[in-house]
C-alpha positions as CSV (number, residue, x, y, z in Angstrom):
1,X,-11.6,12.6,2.5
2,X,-9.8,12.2,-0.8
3,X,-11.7,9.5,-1.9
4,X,-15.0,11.6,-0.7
5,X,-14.0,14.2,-3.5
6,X,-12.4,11.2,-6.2
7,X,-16.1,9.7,-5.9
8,X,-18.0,13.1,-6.1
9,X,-15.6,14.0,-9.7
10,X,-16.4,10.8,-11.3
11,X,-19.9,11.3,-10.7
12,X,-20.4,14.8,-12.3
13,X,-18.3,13.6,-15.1
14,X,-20.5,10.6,-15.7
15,X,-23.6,12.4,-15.6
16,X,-22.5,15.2,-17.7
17,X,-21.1,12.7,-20.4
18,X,-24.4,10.9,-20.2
19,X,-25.7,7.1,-19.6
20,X,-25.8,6.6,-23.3
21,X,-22.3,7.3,-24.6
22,X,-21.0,5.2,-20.9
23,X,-22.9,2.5,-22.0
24,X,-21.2,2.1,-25.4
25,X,-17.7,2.4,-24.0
26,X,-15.8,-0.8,-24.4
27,X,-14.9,-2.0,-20.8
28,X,-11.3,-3.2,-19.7
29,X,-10.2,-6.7,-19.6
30,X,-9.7,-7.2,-16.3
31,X,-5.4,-8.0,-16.3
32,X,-4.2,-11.3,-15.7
33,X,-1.5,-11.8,-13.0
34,X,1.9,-12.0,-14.6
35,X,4.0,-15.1,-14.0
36,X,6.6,-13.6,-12.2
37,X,4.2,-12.7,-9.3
38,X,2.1,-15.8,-8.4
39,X,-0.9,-15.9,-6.2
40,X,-0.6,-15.1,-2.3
41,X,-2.6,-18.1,-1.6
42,X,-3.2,-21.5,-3.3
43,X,-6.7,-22.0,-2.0
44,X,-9.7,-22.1,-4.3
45,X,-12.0,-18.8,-4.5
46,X,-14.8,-18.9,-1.7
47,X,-12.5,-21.3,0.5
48,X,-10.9,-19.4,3.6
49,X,-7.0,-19.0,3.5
50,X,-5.2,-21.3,5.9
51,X,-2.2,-19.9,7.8
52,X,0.7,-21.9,7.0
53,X,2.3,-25.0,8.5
54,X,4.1,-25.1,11.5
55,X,8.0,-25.9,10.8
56,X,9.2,-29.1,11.3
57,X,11.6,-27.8,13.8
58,X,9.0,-26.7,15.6
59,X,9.2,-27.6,19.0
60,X,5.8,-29.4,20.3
61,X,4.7,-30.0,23.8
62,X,1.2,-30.6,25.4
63,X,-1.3,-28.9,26.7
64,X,-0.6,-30.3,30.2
65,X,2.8,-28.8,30.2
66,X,1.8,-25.5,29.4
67,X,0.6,-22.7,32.1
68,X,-1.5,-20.0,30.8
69,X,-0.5,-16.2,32.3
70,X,-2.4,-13.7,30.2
71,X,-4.1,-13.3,26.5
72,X,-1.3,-14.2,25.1
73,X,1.7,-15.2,27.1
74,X,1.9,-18.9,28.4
75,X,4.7,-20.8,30.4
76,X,6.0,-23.9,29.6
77,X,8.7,-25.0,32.1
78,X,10.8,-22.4,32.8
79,X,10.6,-20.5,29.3
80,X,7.6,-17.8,29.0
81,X,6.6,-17.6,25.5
82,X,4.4,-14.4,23.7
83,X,2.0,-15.3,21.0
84,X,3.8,-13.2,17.8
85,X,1.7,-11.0,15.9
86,X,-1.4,-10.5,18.2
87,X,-2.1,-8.0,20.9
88,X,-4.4,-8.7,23.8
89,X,-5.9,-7.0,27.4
90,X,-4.1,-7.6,30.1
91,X,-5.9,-9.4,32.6
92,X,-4.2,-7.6,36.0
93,X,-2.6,-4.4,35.1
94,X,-5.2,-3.3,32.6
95,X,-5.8,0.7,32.5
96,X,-9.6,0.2,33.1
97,X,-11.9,-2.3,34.6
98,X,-13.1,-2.7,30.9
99,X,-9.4,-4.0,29.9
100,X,-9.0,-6.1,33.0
101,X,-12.7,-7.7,32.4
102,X,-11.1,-8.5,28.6
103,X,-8.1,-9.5,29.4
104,X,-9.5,-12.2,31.8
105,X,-12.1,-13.6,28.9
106,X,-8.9,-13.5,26.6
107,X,-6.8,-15.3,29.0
108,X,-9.2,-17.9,29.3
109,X,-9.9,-18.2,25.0
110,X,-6.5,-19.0,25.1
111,X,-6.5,-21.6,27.9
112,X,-9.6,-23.2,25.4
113,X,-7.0,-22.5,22.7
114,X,-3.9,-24.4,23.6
115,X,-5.7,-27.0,25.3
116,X,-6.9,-28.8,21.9
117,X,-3.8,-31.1,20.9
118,X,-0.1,-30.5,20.5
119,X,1.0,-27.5,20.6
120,X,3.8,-26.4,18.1
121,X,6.1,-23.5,19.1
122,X,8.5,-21.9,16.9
123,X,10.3,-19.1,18.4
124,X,11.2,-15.6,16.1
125,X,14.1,-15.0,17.4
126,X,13.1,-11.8,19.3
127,X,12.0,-10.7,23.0
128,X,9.2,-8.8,23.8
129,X,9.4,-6.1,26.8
130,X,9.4,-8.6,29.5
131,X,12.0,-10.9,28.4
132,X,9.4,-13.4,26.9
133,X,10.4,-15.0,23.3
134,X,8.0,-14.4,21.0
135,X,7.4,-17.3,19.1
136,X,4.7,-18.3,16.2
137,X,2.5,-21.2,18.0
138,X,0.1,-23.6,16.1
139,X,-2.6,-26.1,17.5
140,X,-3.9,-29.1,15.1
141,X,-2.1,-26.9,12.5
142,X,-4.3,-24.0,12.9
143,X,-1.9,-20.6,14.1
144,X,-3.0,-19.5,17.2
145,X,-2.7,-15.4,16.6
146,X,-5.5,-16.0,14.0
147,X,-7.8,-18.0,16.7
148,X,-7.3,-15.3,18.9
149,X,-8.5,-12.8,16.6
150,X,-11.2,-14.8,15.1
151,X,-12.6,-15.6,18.9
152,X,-12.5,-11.6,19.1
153,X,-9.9,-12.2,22.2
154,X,-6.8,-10.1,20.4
155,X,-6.6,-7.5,17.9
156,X,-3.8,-7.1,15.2
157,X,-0.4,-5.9,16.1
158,X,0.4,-2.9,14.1
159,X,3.6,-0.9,14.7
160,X,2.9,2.5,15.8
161,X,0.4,1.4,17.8
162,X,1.0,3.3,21.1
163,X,-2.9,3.9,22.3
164,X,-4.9,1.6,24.4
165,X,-7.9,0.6,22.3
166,X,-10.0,-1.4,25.5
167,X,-10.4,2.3,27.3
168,X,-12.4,4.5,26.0
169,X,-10.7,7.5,27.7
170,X,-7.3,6.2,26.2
171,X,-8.2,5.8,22.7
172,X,-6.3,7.9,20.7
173,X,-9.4,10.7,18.8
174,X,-10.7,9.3,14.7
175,X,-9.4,12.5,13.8
């Protein structure tokens, strides 16, 4: 809304000040970034930003080892594991038949996933409400929480996050 009314002040000022006298204005140098705060990414302009490199601690198992249980939690031996970062639809318990449906398309994008190469599993250090580790995973190098996403099989995790956004009825109101 604020920006509505920022927008709607620069544009009566502009036309009152007229096109002539804004198109002698000298324009601003755009600022160069200061040394002290280097670029977020390394990758040249146009190219798309890699995540980064799994550790070298990592541990690494294949994809035969690993059992698939939803979106975004997979089993290998006896330790259950939650992607970090990512939320998805859960493929049994969902809220609505529209969850469920996603949850079982998401289950099986991750299944296509993790069954690429070695699979690289770092764990955060922290549990999710289940007792799973959440853990940063990484196949050929590529993060997995960013193939989810990009294969529209997960959203985001953002804290404060407390509605369901696959049922319509549960979605919190844009207002």
């Amino acid at each position: 809304m604020q920006h509505a009314r920022l927008l709607s002040a620069l544009l009566a000022v502009a036309a009152s000040v007229g096109s002539s006298a804004l198109a002698q204005a000298p324009m601003p140098s755009p600022v160069a970034p200061s040394p002290a705060h280097p670029p977020a990414t390394s990758a040249a302009p146009g190219q798309p930003q890699t995540a980064p490199a799994p550790p070298p601690d990592a541990r690494v198992v294949r994809p035969r080892d690993v059992t698939v249980i939803s979106g975004s939690r997979f089993r290998v031996g006896k330790e259950t594991y939650q992607v970090f970062g990512v939320r998805t639809p859960r493929p049994r318990v969902g809220q609505c038949v529209y969850e469920r449906l996603r949850g079982r398309q998401s289950r099986a994008a991750l299944r296509r996933i993790l069954s690429r190469g070695d699979i690289h599993i770092a764990p955060t250090g922290q549990l999710n409400q289940l007792g799973d580790k959440m853990a940063r995973v990484w196949v050929d190098g590529q993060s997995v929480a960013r193939r989810l996403v990009a294969a529209r099989a997960a959203i985001v995790r953002r804290p404060g996050q407390n509605y369901n956004p696959w049922c319509l009825s549960l979605r919190r109101s844009p207002v």
